[in-house]
C-alpha positions in Angstrom: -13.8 -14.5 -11.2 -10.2 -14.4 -12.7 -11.9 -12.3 -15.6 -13.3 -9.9 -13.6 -9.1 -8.7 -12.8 -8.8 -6.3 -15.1 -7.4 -3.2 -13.4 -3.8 -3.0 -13.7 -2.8 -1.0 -10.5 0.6 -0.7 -8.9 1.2 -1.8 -5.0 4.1 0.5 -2.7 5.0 0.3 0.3 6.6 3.2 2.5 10.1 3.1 2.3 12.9 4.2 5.4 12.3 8.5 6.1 15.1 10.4 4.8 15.9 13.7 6.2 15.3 16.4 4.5 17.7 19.4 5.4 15.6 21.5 7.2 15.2 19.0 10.1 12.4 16.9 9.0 12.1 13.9 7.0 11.0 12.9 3.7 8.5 9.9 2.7 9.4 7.7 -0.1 7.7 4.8 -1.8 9.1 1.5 -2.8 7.1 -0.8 -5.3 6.4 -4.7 -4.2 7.6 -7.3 -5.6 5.9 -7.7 -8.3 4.6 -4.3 -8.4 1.7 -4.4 -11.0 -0.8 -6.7 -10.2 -4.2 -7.3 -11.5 -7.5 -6.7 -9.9 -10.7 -5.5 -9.7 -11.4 -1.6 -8.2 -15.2 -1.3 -7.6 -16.7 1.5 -5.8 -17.7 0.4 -2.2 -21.1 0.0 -0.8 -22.5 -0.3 2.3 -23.5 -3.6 1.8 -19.7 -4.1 0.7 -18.3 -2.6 4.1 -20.6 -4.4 6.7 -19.7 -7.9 5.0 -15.5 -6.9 4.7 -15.8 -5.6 8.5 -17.5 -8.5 9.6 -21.0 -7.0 10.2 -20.0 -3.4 11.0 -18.7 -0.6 9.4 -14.9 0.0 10.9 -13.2 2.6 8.5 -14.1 5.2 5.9 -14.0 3.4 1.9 -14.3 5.1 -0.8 -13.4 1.4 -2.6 -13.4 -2.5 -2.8 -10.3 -4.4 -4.4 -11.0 -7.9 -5.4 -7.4 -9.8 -7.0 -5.5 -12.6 -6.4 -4.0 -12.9 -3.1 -0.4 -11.1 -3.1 1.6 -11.5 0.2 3.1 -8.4 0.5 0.1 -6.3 0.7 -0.8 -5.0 3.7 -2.8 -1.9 5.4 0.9 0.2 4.9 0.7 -0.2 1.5 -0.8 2.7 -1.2 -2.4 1.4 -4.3 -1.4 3.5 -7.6 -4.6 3.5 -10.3 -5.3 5.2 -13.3 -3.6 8.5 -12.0 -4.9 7.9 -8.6 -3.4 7.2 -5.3 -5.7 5.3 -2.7 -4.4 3.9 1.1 -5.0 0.5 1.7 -7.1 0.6 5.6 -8.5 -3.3 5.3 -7.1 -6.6 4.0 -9.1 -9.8 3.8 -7.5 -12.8 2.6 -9.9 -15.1 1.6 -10.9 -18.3 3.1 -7.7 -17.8 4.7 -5.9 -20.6 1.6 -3.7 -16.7 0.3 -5.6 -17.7 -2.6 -8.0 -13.9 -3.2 -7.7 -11.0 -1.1 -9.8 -8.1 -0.3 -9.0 -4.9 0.3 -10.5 -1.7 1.5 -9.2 1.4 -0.4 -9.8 5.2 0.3 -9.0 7.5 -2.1 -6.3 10.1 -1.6 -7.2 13.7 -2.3 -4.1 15.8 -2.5 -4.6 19.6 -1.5 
């Protein structure tokens, strides 16, 4: 299993909204601690979804992310990989020891 981690991708989490001038704000993104982490990004599949959602299908995935278990990621978080930018929407740790996780990932298509 450990061989199968061999996406590097990068974890962030959203970091305080600064304003921007105009009377908005601005998002930022802070990397985890670590940041890069290794895993595996699989497309998802149905089969994928109903066993992650515990029988039914909850949210929209375009992907499943197998890896060690790393404590800071949660369904905040945005996944950076291979130019791509996907939102974490699920989280599974395994066997509940925080030894693997799961993750549901959807894609982020920016207009």
């Amino acid at each position: 299993m450990i061989g199968d981690f061999r996406h590097l991708v990068t974890f962030q989490d959203p970091s305080a909204a600064v304003p921007d001038g105009a009377g908005g704000y601005t998002q930022t993104w802070s990397d985890l601690q670590p940041a890069t982490w290794f895993v595996a990004v699989q497309p998802a599949g149905a089969g994928d979804l109903e066993r992650l959602a515990a029988g039914s299908v909850i949210t929209p995935a375009s992907h499943v992310v197998r890896g060690r278990y790393h404590p800071g990621v949660s369904t905040k978080t945005r996944m950076l990989f291979s130019g791509r930018t996907f939102a974490i929407t699920g989280t599974r740790n395994v066997d509940e020891r925080s030894i693997h996780m799961e993750l549901v990932a959807v894609e982020q298509v920016t207009p």
